[in-house]
C-alpha positions as a Markdown table, in Angstrom:
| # | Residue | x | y | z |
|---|---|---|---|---|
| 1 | Unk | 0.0 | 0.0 | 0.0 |
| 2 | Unk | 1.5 | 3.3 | -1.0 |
| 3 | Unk | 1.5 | 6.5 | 1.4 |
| 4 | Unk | -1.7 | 7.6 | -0.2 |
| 5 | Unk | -3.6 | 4.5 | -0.4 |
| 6 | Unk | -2.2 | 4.1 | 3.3 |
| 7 | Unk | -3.2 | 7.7 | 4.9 |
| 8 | Unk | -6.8 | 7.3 | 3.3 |
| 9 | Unk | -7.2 | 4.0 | 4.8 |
| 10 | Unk | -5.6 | 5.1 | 8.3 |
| 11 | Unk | -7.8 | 7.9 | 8.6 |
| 12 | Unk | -11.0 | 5.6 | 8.1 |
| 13 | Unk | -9.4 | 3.8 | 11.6 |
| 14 | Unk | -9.1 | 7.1 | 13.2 |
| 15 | Unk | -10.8 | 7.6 | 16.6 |
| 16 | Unk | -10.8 | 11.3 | 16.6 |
| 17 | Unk | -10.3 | 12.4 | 19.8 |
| 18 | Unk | -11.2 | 15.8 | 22.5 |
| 19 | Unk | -10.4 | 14.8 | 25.7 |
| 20 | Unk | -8.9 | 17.8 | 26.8 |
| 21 | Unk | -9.6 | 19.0 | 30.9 |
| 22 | Unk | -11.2 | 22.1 | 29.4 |
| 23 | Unk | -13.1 | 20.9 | 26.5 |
| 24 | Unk | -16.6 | 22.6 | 26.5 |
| 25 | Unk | -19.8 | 21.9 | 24.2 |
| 26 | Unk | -18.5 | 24.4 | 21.6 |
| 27 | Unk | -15.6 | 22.4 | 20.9 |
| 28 | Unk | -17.4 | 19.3 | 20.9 |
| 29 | Unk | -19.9 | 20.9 | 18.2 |
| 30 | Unk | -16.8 | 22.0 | 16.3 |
| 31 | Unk | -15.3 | 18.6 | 16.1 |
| 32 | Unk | -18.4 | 16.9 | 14.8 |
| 33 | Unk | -18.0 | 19.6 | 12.0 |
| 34 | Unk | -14.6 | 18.6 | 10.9 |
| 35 | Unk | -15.1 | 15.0 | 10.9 |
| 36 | Unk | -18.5 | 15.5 | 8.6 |
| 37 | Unk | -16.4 | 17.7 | 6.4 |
| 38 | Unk | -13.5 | 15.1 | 5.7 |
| 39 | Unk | -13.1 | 13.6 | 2.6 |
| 40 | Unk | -12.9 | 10.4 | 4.2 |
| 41 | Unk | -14.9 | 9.5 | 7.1 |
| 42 | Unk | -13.4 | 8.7 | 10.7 |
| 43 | Unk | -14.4 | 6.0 | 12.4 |
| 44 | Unk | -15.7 | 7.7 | 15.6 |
| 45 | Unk | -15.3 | 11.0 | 17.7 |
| 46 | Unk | -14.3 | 10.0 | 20.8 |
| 47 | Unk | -15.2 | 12.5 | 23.4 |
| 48 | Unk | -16.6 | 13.1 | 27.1 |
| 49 | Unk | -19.7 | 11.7 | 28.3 |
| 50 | Unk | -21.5 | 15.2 | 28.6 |
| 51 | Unk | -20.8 | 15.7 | 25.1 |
| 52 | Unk | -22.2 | 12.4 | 23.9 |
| 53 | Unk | -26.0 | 13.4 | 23.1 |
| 54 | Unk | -24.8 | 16.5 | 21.3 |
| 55 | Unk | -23.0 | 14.7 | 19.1 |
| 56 | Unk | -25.2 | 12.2 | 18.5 |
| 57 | Unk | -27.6 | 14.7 | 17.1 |
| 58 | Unk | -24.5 | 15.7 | 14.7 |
| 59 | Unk | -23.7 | 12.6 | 13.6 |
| 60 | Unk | -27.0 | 10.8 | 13.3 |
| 61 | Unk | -27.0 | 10.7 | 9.3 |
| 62 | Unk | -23.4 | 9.9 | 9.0 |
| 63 | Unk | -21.3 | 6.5 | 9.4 |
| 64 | Unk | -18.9 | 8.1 | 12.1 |
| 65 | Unk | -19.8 | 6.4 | 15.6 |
| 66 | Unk | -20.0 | 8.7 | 18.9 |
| 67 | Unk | -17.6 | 6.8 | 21.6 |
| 68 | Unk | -16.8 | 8.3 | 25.1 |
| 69 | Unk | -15.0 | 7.2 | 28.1 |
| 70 | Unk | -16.0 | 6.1 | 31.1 |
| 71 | Unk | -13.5 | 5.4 | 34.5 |
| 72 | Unk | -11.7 | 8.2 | 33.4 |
| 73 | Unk | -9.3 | 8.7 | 33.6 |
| 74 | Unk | -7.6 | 7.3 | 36.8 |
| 75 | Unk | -9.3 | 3.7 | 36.7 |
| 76 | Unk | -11.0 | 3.9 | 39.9 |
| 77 | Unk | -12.8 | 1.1 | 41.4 |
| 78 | Unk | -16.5 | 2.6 | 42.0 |
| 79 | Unk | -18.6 | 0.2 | 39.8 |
| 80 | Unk | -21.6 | 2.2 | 40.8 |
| 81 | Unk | -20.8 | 5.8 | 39.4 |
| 82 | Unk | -18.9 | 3.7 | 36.2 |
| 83 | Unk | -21.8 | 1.7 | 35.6 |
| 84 | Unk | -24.3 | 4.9 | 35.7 |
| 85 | Unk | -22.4 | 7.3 | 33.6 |
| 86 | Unk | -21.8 | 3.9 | 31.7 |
| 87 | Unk | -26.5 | 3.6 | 30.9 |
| 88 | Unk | -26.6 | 7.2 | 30.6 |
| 89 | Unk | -24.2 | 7.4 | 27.7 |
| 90 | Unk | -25.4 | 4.2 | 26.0 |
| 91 | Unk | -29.2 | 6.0 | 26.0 |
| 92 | Unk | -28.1 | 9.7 | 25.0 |
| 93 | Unk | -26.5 | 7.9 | 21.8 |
| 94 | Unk | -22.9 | 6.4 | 22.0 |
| 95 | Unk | -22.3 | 3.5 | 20.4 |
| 96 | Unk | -19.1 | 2.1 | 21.8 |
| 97 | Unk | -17.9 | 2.6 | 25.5 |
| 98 | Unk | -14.2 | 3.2 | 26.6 |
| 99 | Unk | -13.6 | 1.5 | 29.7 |
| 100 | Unk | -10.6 | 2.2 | 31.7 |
| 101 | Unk | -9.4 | -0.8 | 33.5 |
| 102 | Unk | -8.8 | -0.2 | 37.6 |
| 103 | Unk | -5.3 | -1.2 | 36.5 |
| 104 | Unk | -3.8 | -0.8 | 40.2 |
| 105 | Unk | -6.0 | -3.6 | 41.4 |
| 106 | Unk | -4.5 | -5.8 | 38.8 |
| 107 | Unk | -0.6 | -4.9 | 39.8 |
| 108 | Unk | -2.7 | -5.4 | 43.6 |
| 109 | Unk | -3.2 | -9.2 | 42.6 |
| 110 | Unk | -7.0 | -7.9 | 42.9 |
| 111 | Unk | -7.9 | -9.2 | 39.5 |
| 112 | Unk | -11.4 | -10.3 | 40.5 |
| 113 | Unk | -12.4 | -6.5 | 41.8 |
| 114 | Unk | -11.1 | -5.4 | 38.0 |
| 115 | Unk | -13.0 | -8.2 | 36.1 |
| 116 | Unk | -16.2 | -7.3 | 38.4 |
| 117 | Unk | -16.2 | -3.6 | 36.7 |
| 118 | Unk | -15.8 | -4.6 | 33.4 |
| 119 | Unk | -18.8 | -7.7 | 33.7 |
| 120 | Unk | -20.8 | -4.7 | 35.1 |
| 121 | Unk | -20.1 | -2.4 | 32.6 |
| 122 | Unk | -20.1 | -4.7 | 30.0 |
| 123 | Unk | -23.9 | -5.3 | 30.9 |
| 124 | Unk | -24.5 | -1.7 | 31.4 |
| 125 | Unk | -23.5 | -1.2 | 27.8 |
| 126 | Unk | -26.2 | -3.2 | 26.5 |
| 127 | Unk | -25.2 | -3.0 | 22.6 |
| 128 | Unk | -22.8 | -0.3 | 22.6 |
| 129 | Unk | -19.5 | -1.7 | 22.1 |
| 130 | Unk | -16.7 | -2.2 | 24.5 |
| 131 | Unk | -13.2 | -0.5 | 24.6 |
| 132 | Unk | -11.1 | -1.4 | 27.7 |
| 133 | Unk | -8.5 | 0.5 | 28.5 |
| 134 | Unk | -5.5 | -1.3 | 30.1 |
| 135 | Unk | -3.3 | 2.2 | 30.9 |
| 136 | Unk | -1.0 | -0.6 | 29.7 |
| 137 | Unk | 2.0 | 2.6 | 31.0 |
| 138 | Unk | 1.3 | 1.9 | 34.5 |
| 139 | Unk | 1.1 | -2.1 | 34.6 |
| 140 | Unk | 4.5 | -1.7 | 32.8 |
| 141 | Unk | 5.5 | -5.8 | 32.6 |
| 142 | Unk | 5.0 | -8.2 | 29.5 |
| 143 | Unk | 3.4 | -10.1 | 32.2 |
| 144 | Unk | 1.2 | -8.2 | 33.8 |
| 145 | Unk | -0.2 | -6.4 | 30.1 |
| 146 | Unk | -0.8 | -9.6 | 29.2 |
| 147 | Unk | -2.8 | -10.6 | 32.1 |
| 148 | Unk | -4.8 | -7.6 | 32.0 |
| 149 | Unk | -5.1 | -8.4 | 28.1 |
| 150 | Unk | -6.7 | -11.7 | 28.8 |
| 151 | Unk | -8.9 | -10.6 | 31.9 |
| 152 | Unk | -10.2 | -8.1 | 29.6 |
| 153 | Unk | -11.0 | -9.8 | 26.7 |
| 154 | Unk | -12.6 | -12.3 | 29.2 |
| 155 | Unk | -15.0 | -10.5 | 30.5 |
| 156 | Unk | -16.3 | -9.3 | 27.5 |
| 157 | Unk | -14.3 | -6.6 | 25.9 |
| 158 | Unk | -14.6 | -6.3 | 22.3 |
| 159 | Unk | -11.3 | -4.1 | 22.1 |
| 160 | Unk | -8.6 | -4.0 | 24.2 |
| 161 | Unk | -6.9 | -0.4 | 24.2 |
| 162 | Unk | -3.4 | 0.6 | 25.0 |
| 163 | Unk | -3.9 | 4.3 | 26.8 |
| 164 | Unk | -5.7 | 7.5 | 28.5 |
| 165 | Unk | -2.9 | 9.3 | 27.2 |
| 166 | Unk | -3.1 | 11.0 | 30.5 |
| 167 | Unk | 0.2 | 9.6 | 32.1 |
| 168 | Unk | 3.8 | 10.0 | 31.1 |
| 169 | Unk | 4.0 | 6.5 | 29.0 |
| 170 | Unk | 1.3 | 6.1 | 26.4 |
| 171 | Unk | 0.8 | 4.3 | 23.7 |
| 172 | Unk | 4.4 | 1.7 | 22.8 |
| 173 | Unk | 5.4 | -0.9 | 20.2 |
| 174 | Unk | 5.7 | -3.2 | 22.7 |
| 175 | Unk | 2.9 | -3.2 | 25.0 |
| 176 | Unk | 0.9 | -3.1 | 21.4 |
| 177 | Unk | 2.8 | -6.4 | 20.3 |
| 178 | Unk | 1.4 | -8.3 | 23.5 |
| 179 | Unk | -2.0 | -7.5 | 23.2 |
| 180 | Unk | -2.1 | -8.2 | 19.7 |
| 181 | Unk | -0.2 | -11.6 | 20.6 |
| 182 | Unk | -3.3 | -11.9 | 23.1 |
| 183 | Unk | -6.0 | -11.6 | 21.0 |
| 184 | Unk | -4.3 | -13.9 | 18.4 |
| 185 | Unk | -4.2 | -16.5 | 21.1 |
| 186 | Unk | -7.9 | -16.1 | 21.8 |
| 187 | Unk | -8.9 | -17.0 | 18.0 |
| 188 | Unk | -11.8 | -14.8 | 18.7 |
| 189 | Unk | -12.9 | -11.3 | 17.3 |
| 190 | Unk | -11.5 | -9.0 | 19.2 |
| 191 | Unk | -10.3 | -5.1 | 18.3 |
| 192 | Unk | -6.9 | -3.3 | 19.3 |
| 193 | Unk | -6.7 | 0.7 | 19.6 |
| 194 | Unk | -3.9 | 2.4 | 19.8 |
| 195 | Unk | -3.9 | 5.6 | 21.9 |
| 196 | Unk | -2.2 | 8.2 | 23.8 |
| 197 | Unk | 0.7 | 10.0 | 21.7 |
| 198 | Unk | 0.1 | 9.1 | 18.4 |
| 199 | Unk | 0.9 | 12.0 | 16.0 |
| 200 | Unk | 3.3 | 11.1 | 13.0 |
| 201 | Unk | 2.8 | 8.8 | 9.6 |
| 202 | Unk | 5.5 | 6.3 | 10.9 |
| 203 | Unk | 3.8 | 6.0 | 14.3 |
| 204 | Unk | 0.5 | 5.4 | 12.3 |
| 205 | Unk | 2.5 | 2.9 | 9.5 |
| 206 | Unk | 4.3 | 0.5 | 12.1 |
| 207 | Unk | 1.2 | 0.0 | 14.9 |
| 208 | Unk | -0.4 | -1.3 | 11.1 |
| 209 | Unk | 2.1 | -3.2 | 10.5 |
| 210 | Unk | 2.4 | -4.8 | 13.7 |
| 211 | Unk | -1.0 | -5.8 | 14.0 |
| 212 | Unk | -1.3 | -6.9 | 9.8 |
| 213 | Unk | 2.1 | -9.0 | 11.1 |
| 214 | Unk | 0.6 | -10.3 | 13.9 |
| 215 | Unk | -2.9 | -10.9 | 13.0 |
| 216 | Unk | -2.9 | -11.7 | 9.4 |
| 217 | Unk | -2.9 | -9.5 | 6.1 |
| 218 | Unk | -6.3 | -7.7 | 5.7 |
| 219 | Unk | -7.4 | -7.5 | 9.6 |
| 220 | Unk | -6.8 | -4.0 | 10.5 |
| 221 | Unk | -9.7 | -2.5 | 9.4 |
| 222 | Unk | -12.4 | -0.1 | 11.7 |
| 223 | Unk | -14.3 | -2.7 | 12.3 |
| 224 | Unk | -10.6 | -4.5 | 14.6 |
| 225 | Unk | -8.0 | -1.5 | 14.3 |
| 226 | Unk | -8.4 | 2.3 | 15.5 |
| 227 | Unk | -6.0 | 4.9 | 16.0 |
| 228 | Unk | -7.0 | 7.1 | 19.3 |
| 229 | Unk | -5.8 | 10.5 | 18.1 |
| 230 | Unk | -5.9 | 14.1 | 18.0 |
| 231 | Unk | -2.9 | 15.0 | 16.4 |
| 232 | Unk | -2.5 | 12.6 | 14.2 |
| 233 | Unk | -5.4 | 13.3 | 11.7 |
| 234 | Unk | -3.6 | 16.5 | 10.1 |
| 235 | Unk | -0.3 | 14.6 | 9.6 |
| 236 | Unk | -2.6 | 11.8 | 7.7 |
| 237 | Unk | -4.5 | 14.4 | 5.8 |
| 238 | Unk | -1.1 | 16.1 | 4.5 |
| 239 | Unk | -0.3 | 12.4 | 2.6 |
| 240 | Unk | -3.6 | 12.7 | 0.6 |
């Protein structure tokens, strides 16, 4: 695939992203704009829950999907609060829910307090799909990304996400490699996002590559492969 063919298809597996502490409704509106006024349509707009029925309005004749987050983005451990701000986004319109794993209980060997948030949320999402982020920065280890990985994708993730993008380590080759590997393993249809400091045409190239290498020529499509960026939109959009 040459750099064109490439930064079209990227684009189509962007998550395009305002999660910014002082993002306000304005902004949301503004991004729903832009995505409807690309030549190639995003994925989804990932944004914050208040936003979500705004932008569901915006994007209600279009493709793009309207994903927020949820746990966000510290990965507490209240199941209650998660699991209401989980229903109330599902019914003002998103469509897939971004999950952020209470990663400390997993380095806690508390892995049955993470897996109870994500089998409640997964329920409170009724049809929306599920992102779960691992914050794979913080669990740090092959080991214990790959245990979150597969506690993840066994309570009933549909994608397993690197990032928040909100700590110093984001988004890495490596951590990307063992969650792939992870899904391979499961032989079951899972997704992979990559998120959190994602801005240049090589970043965007080699996570592709990795997961085309890992899980077979053809998979990473938006329906198994997204990009969680802000940034990294323009520096596709400059390859058209």
């Amino acid at each position: 695939m040459d750099q064109h063919a490439f930064a079209r298809h990227a684009v189509r597996c962007v998550d395009l992203t305002d999660l910014s502490d002082d993002a306000n409704a304005e902004q949301a509106a503004a991004l729903a704009q832009r995505a409807l006024d690309l030549p190639v349509a995003v994925a989804a707009l990932c944004i914050w829950p208040r936003f979500v029925a705004q932008t569901h309005r915006a994007l209600q004749r279009s493709s793009i999907k309207v994903a927020t987050v949820v746990n966000f983005p510290h990965g507490g451990e209240d199941i209650h609060t998660t699991c209401e701000e989980t229903t109330r986004a599902v019914h003002e319109g998103a469509d897939e829910i971004d999950l952020v794993l209470p990663w400390q209980a997993c380095l806690d060997g508390r892995e049955s307090d993470a897996a109870q948030m994500i089998r409640a949320v997964r329920k409170a999402c009724e049809k929306a799909h599920l992102k779960v982020i691992l914050e794979t920065g913080a669990l740090g280890e092959e080991k214990a990304i790959r245990a979150a990985s597969r506690l993840a994708l066994s309570e009933g993730a549909d994608f397993l996400k690197t990032s928040t993008g909100k700590i110093a380590i984001s988004a890495t080759p490596e951590a990307a490699r063992f969650m792939l590997e992870e899904i391979q393993f499961s032989g079951q249809n899972f997704g992979f996002k990559a998120s959190g400091g994602l801005r240049t045409f090589e970043q965007a190239r080699l996570y592709f590559d990795l997961a085309e290498e890992i899980m077979g020529a053809g998979w990473a499509t938006p329906e198994h492969f997204r990009y969680g960026a802000s940034g990294l939109l323009d520096t596709l959009l400059q390859h058209f």
